[in-house]
C-alpha positions as CSV (number, residue, x, y, z in Angstrom):
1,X,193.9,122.2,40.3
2,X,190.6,121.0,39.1
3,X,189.0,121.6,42.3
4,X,189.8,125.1,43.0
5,X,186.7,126.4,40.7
6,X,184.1,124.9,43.2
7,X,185.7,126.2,46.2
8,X,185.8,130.0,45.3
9,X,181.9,130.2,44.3
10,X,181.1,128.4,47.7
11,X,183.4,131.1,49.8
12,X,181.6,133.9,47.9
13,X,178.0,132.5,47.6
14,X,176.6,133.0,51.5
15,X,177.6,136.7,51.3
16,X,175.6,137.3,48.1
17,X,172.2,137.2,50.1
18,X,173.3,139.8,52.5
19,X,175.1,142.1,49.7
20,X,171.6,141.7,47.9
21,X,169.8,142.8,51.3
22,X,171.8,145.6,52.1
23,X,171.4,147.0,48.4
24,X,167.7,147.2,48.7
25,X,167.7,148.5,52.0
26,X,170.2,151.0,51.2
27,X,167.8,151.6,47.4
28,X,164.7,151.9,49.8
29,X,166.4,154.3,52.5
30,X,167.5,156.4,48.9
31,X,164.3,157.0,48.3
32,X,163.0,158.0,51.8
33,X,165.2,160.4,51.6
34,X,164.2,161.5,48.2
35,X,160.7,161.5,49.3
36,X,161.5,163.6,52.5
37,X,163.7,166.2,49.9
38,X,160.7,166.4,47.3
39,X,158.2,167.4,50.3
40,X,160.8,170.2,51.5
41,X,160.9,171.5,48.4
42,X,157.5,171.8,47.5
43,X,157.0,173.4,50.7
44,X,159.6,175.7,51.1
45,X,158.8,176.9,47.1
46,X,155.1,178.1,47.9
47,X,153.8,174.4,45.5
48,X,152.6,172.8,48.5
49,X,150.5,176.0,49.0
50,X,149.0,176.0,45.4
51,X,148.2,172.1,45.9
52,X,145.9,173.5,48.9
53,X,144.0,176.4,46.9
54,X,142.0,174.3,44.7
55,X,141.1,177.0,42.4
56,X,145.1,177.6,41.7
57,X,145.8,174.1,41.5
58,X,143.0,173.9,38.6
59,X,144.6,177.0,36.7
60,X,148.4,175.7,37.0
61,X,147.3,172.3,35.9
62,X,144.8,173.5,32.3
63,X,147.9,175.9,32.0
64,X,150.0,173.1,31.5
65,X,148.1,172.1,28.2
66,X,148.4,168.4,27.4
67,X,151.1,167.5,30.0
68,X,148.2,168.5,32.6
69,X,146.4,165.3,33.2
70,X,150.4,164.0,33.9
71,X,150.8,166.7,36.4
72,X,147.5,165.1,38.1
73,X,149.0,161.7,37.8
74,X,152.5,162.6,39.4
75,X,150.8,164.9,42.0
76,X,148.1,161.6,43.4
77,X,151.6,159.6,43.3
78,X,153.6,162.3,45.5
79,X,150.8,163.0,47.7
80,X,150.1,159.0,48.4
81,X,153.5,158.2,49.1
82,X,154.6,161.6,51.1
83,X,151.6,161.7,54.2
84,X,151.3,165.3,54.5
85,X,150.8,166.0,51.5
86,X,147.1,165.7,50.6
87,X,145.6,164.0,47.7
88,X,141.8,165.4,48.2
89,X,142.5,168.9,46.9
90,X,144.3,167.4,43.9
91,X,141.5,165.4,42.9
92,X,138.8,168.0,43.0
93,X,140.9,169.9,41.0
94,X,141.2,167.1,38.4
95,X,137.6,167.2,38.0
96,X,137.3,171.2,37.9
97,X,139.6,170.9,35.1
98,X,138.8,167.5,32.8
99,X,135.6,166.7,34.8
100,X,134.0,163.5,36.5
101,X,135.3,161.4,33.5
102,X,138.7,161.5,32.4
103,X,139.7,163.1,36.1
104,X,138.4,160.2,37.4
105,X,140.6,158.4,35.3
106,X,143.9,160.3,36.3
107,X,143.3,160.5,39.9
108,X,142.6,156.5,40.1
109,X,145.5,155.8,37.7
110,X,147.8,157.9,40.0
111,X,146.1,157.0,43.6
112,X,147.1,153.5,42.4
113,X,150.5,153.6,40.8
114,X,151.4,155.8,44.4
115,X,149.6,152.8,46.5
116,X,152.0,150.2,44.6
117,X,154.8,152.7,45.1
118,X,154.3,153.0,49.0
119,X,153.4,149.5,49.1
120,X,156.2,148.4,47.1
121,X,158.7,150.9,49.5
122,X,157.9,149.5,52.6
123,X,157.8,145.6,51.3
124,X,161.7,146.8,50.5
125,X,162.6,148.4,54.1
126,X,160.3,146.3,56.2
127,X,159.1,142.9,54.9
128,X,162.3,141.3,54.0
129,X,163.9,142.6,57.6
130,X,160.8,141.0,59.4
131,X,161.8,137.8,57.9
132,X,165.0,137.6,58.7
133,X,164.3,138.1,62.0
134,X,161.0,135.6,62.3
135,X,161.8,133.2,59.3
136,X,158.9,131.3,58.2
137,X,157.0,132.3,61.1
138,X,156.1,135.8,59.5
139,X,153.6,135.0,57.0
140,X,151.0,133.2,60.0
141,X,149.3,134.3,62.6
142,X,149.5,138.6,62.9
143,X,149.8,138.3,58.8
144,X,146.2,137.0,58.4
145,X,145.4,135.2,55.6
146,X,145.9,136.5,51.9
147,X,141.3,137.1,51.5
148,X,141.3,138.5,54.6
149,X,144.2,141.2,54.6
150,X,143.0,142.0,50.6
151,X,139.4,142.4,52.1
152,X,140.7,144.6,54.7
153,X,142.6,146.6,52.0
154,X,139.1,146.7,50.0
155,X,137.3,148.3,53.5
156,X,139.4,150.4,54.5
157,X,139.8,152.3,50.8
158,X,135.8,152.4,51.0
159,X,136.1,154.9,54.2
160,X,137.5,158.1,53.7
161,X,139.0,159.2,56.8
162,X,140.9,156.0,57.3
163,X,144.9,157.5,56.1
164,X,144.9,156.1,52.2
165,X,149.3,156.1,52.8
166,X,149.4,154.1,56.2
167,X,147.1,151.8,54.8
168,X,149.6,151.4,51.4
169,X,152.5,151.1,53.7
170,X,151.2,148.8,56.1
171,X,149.8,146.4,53.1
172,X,154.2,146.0,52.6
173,X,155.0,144.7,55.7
174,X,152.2,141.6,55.3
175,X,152.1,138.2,53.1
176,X,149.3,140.2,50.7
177,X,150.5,139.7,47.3
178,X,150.9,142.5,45.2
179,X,148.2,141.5,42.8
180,X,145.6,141.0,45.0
181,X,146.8,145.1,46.8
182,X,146.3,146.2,43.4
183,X,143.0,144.9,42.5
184,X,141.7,145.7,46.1
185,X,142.9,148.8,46.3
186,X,141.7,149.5,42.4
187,X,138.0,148.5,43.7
188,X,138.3,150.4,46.7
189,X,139.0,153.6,45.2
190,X,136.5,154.2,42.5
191,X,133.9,155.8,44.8
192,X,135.6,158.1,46.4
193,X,137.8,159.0,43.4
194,X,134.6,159.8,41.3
195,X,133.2,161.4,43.8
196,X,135.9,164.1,44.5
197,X,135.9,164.6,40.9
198,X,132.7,165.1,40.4
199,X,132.5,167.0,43.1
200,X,135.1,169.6,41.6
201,X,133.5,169.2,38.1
202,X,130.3,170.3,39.8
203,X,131.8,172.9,41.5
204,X,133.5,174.5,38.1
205,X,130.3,174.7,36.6
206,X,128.3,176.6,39.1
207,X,126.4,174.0,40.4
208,X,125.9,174.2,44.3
209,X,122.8,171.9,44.4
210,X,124.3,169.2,42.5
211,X,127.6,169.9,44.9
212,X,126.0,169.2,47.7
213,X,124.2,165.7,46.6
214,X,128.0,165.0,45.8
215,X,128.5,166.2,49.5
216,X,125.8,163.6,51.0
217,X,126.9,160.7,48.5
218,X,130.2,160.8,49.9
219,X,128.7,160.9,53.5
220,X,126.7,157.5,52.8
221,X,129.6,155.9,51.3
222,X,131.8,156.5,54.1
223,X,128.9,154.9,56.3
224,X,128.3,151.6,54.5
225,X,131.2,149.8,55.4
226,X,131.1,151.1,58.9
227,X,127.4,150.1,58.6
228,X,127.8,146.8,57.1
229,X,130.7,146.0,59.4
230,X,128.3,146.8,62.5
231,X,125.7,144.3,61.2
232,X,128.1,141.4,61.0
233,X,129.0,142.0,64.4
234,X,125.7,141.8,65.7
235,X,124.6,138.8,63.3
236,X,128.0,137.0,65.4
237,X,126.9,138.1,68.6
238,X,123.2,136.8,68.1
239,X,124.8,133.4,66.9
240,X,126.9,133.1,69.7
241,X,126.4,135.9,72.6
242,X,129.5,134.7,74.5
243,X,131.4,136.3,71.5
244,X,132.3,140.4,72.1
């Protein structure tokens, strides 16, 4: 009698793992699904259209009166974690309508809660599956190391025409700790976020000369990291030319 307390929490403990896996799985699939739903609305109601025209977007969102720089905030997070929506239009208009200072300050805030979202999503569907299927194998080799993949993350959030939402999603399905995604994907968005806004703030107030400096400052931005990765390669190929 005194033994049958032990035996019934050993028969049940093995399938708690699983139950806990298919949970999340089925959580994360939830809101895929979700996400997929939100983007059909927003297209099939004529928003997604209004996200594009830059000067709409600017009205709907000062229209909204103080729950406008929420709107900004929501919108960065939709369009990070849904791919064809775009953030760019969203973030000049945050600066046409609070300018280069506090929309700035909504379109990182939202660019990085949607980051941890997406990064957070696919860490949910993916990660955990990968290791189940390679154990303790996962975290070496294709991972890379924790300062490498945040560098990477850092880079590729300093060049413009690299997909902001693959890169969040692919972050998930690494050893990259959240913290570190956060703070390099913080870092790595300040230019370009001030940028846009300013860009838009610029462009409210009439200012096509100043727009256009905006226009070449976002050019050399998007070159230094391509330029700075070009001169580590050749420093390595100087030091050792049988390298590629």
């Amino acid at each position: 009698m005194s033994e049958q307390p032990s035996v019934e929490p050993a028969l049940h403990e093995p399938r708690r793992p699983k139950q806990l896996f298919r949970i999340r799985i089925l959580a994360g699939i939830a809101v895929v699904l979700a996400l997929a739903a939100a983007y059909w609305l927003l297209r099939d109601s004529g928003a997604l259209r209004t996200i594009l025209d830059g000067t709409e977007l600017q009205r709907r969102i000062v229209g909204l009166g103080a729950a406008g720089p929420l709107a900004v905030i929501a919108l960065m997070v939709l369009a990070i974690m849904v791919s064809p929506i775009p953030s760019a239009p969203i973030a000049v208009a945050a600066g046409a309508a609070y300018g280069h200072g506090w929309g700035t300050l909504y379109v990182m805030l939202g660019a990085e809660l949607g980051a941890l979202a997406a990064f957070g999503l696919a860490r949910l569907l993916g990660h955990d599956t990968l290791r189940r299927w390679f154990g303790d194998r996962l975290p070496v080799g294709w991972l890379g190391s924790q300062n490498v993949l945040m560098s990477v993350v850092f880079a590729s959030r300093l060049v413009p025409f690299i997909s902001f939402d693959v890169v969040s999603y692919a972050a998930g399905l690494t050893a990259l700790s959240s913290w570190r995604f956060a703070i390099a994907t913080l870092f790595g968005i300040a230019p370009a976020s001030f940028l846009l806004t300013h860009f838009g703030s610029e462009m409210a107030a009439g200012e096509v000369a100043r727009t256009m400096y905006s226009v070449l400052a976002l050019g050399l931005i998007m070159l230094v990291p391509v330029a700075l990765h070009s001169w580590r390669r050749y420093r390595r190929q100087r030091a050792d030319p049988s390298r590629e």
